[in-house]
C-alpha positions as CSV (number, residue, x, y, z in Angstrom):
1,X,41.7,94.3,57.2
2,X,41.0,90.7,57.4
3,X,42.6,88.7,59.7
4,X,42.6,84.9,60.9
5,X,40.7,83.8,63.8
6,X,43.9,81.1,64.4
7,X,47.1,80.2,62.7
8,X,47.5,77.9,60.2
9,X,48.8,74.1,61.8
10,X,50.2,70.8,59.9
11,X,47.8,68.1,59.0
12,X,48.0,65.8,61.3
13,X,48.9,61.7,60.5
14,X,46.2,59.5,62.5
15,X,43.7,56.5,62.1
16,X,40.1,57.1,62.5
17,X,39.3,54.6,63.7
18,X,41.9,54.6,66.8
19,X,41.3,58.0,69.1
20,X,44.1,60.4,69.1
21,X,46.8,60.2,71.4
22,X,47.8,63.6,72.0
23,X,52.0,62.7,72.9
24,X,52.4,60.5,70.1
25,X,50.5,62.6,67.4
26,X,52.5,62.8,64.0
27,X,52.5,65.3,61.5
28,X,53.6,64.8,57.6
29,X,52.5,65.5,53.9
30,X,49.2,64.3,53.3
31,X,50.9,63.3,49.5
32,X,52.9,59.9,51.9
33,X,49.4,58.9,53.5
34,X,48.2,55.6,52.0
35,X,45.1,56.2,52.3
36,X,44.9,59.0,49.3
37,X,44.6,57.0,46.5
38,X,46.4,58.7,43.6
39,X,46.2,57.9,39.6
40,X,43.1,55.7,38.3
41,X,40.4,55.1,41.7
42,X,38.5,52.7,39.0
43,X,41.3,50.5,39.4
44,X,42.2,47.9,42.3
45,X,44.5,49.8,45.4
46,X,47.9,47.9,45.0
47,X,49.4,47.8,48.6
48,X,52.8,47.7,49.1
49,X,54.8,45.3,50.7
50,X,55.6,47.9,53.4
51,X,52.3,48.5,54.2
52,X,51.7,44.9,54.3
53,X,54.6,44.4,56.8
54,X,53.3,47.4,58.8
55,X,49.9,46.2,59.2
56,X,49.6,42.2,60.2
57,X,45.9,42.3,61.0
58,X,45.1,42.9,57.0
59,X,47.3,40.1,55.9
60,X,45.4,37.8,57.9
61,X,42.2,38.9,56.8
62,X,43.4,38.6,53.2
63,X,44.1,35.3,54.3
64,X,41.0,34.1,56.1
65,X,39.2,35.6,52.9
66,X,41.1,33.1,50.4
67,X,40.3,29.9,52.8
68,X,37.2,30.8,52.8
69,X,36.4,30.8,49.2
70,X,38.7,28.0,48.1
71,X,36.6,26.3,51.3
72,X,33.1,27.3,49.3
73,X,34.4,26.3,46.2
74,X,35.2,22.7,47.5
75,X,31.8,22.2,49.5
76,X,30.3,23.4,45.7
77,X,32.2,20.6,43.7
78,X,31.3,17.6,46.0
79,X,27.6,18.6,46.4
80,X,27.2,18.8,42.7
81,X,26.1,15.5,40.9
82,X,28.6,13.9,38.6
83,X,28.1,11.2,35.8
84,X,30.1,8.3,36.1
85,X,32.6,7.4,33.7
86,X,32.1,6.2,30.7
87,X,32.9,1.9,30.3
88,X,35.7,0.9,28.1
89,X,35.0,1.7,24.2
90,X,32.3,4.0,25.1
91,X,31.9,7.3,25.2
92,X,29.6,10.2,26.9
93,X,27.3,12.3,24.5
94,X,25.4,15.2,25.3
95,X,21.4,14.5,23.9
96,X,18.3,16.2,25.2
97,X,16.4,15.4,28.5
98,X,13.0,17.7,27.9
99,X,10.0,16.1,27.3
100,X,9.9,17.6,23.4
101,X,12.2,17.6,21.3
102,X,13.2,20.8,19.8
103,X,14.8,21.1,16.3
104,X,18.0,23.5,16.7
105,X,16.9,25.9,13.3
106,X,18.1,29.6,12.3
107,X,14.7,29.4,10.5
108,X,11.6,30.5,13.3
109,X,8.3,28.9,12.3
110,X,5.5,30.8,12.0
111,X,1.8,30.3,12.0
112,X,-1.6,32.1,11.1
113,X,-4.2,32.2,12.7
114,X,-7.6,34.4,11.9
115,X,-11.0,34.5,14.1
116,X,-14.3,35.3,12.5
117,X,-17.1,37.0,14.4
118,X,-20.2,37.6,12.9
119,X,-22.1,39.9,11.2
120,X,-23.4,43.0,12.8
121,X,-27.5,43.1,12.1
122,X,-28.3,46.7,11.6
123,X,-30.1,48.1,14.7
124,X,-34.4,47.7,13.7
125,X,-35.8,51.4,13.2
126,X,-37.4,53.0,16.7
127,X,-41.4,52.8,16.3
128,X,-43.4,55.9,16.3
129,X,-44.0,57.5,19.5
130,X,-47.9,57.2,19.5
131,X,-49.0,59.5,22.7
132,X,-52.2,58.0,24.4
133,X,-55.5,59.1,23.6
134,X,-57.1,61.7,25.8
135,X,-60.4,63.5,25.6
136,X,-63.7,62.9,23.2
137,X,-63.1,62.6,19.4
138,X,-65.0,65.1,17.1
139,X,-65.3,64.2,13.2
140,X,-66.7,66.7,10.4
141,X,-68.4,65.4,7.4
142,X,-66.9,66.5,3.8
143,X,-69.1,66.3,0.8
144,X,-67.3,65.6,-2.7
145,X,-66.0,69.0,-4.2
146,X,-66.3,71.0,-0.7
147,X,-62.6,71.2,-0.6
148,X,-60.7,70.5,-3.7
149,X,-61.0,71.0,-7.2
150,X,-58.4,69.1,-9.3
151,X,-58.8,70.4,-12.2
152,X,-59.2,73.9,-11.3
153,X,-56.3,73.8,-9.0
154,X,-54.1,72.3,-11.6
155,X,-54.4,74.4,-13.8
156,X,-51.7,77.3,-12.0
157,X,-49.2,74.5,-11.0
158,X,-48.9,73.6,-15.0
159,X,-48.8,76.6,-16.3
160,X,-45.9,77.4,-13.7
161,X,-44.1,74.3,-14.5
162,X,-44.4,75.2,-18.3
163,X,-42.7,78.3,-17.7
164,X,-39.7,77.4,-16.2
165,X,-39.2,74.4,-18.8
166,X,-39.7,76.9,-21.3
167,X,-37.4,79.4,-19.5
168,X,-34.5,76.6,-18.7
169,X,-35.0,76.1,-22.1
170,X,-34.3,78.8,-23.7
171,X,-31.5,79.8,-21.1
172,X,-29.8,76.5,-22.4
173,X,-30.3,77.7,-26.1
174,X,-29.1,80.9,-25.2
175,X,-25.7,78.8,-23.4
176,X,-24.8,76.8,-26.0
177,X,-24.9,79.7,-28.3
178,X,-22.7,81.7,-26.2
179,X,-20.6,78.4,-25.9
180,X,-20.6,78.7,-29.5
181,X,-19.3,82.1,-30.2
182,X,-16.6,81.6,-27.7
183,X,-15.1,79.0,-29.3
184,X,-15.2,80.3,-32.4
185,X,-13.6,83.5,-31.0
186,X,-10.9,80.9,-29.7
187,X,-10.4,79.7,-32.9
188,X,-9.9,83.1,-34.4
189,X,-7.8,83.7,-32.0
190,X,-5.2,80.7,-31.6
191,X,-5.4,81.2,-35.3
192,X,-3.8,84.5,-34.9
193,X,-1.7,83.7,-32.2
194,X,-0.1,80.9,-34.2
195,X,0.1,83.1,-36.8
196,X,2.1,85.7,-34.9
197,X,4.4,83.2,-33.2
198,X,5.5,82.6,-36.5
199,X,5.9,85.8,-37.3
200,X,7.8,86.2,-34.4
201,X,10.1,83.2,-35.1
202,X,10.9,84.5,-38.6
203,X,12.2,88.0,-37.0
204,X,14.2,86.0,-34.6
205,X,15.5,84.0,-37.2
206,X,16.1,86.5,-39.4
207,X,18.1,88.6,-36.2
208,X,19.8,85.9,-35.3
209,X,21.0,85.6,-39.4
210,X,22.2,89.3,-38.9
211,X,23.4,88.7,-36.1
212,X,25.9,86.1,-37.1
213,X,26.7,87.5,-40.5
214,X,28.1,91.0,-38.2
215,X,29.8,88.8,-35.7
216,X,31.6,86.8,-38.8
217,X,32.6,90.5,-40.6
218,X,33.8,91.8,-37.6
219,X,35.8,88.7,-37.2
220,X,37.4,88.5,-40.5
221,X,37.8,92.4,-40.2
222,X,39.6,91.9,-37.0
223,X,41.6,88.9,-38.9
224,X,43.0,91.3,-41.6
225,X,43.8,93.9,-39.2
226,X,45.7,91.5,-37.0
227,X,47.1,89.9,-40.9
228,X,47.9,93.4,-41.5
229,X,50.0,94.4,-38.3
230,X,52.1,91.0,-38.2
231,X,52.9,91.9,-41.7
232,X,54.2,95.6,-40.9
233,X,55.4,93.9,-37.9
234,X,57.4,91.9,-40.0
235,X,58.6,94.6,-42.2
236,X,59.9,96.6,-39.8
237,X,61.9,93.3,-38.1
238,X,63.1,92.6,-41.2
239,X,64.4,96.5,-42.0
240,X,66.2,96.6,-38.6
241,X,67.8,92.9,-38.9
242,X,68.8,94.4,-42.3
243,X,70.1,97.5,-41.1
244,X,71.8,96.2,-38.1
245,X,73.3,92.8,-40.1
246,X,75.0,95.6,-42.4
247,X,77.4,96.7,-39.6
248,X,77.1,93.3,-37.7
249,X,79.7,91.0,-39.9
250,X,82.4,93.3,-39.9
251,X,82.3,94.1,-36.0
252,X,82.0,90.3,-35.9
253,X,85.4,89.4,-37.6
254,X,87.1,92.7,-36.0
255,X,85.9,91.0,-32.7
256,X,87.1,87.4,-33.8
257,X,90.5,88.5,-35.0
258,X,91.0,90.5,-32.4
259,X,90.4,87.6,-29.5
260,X,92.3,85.1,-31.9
261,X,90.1,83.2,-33.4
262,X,92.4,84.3,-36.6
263,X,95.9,83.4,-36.1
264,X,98.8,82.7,-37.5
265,X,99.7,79.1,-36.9
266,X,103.1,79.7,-36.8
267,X,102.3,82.4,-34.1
268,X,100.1,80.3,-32.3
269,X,102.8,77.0,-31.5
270,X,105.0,79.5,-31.0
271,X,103.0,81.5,-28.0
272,X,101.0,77.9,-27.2
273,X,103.9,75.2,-26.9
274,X,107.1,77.1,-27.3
275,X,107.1,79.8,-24.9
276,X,105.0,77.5,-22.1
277,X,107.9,74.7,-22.6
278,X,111.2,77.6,-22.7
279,X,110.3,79.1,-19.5
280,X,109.6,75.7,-17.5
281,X,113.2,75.5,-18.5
282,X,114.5,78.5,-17.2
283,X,112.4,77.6,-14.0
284,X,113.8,74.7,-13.4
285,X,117.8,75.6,-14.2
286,X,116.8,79.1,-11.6
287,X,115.4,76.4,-9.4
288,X,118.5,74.3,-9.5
289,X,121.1,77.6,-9.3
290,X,119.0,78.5,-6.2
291,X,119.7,74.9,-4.9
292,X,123.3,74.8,-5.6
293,X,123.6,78.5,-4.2
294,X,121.8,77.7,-0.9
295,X,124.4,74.6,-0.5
296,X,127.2,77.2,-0.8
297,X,126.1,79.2,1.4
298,X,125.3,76.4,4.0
299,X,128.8,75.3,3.2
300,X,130.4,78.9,3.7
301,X,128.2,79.4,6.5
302,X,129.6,76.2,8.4
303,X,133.3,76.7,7.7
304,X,133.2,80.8,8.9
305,X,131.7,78.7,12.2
306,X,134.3,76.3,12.6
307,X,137.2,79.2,11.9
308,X,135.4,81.7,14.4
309,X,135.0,78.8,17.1
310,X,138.6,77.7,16.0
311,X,139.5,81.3,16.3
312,X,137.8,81.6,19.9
313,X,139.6,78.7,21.2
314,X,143.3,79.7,20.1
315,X,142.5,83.4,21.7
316,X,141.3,81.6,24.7
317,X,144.4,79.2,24.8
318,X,146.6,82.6,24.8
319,X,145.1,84.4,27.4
320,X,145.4,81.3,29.6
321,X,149.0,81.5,28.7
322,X,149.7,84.9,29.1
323,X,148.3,84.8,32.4
């Protein structure tokens, strides 16, 4: 099992900067301790006024800080070189001091400017390597027709250069023939390629005819069919409404009569405005018999009270005077 080499303590509350007195050492949450800045750190630490209170030596450093600068900015303002001010109906305007003028433009200027070099001379050819002469010359005389015969020796070098004119010849005969042939067979045969495209082209037509010719039967074949069903369709309705109409206007009057839609007028003022009116009359004389009959009885009511209490007091009076 694990265990810990000592027991857990309290942080304790003290200032690095100031050793630890061991009798007055603090302890508390480390969440209260100023110095644990919470929220944004980006931002500037706001002190509170507490803390400012509690610690004097800042305050004064704050302080010494501020005369400091507003000392700076002083000493900046009177070194710096003013203009004077401007004589009555005058007035300062801001021109420019450099030593060229500059026009204030959107527009940048731009120039060209080109450089050209000369010609390259082509590099002179590298003479022939001549090796120096060494050893003793040695020279053999040739007499005229010891060596070479020109027309003898001609004579194989033409007849080999007829040949293969001859032959190239030929061979280019033979080509263009052979060109020839081949284009006729082209011929022959876009010929009869064109004339089978159009062959083709009239069955597709002709398909395509058929085609639409079957769609439109079926179509109008499916037209009469549908003609024909809405037309037994109809038929048929028109039986039933027929057969059910026939008993239909009796039950209709049977039914109208019977929930009074046929009346006798007579009948009708009688049960509508008669009978309605007669017995709001006998409700209201029942209402006012009921009215004058509750007053009697309140009336008999109250004098069988006043007897009984009347009655009450004599029997009481005689007691007394029996006793």
């Amino acid at each position: 099992m694990y265990t810990y080499s000592s027991h857990p303590k309290p942080v304790e509350i003290r200032k690095f900067r100031d050793l630890p007195d061991p009798s007055q050492l603090q302890y508390g949450n480390i969440m209260y301790d100023r110095r644990v800045v919470r929220g944004n750190v980006n931002g500037e630490q706001i002190v509170s006024k507490q803390n400012n209170q509690a610690d004097p030596s800042m305050q004064q450093r704050q302080q010494a800080y501020r005369r400091r600068a507003i000392a700076r900015k002083q000493a900046k303002e009177q070194l710096k070189t003013k203009t004077p001010e401007a004589i009555q109906g005058r007035q300062h305007v801001e021109v420019q001091t450099d030593s060229f003028l500059e026009e204030l433009s959107n527009i940048i200027q731009l120039t060209e400017m080109d450089c050209q070099t000369d010609e390259f001379l082509d590099k002179p050819s590298t003479p022939l390597f001549i090796p120096a002469k060494s050893g003793v010359d040695v020279e053999t005389q040739i007499e005229e027709g010891d060596l070479f015969d020109f027309d003898l020796e001609v004579q194989p070098v033409l007849e080999v250069l007829i040949g293969k004119t001859i032959e190239q010849s030929l061979l280019e005969v033979m080509e263009e023939e052979e060109l020839a042939c081949l284009r006729a067979q082209q011929r022959v045969f876009l010929e009869l390629r064109n004339n089978e495209l159009a062959e083709v082209q009239r069955l597709e037509e002709q398909e395509r005819r058929y085609r639409e010719e079957k769609e439109r039967r079926v179509a109008q074949q499916k037209e009469v069919l549908k003609k024909e069903q809405e037309t037994a369709e109809k038929i048929a309705a028109r039986v039933f409404s027929q057969q059910y109409l026939s008993g239909l206007l009796p039950a209709v009057f049977t039914a109208l009569r019977k929930h009074g839609y046929f009346y006798d007028p007579v009948e009708k003022d009688i049960s509508v405005n008669f009978i309605p009116w007669l017995l709001a009359e006998v409700n209201n004389q029942l209402d006012k018999r009921y009215a004058a009959r509750q007053v009697l009885d309140n009336i008999i009511y109250e004098v069988t009270q006043k007897r009984l209490q009347e009655f009450k007091n004599i029997k009481s009076d005689q007691s007394s005077n029996d006793s």
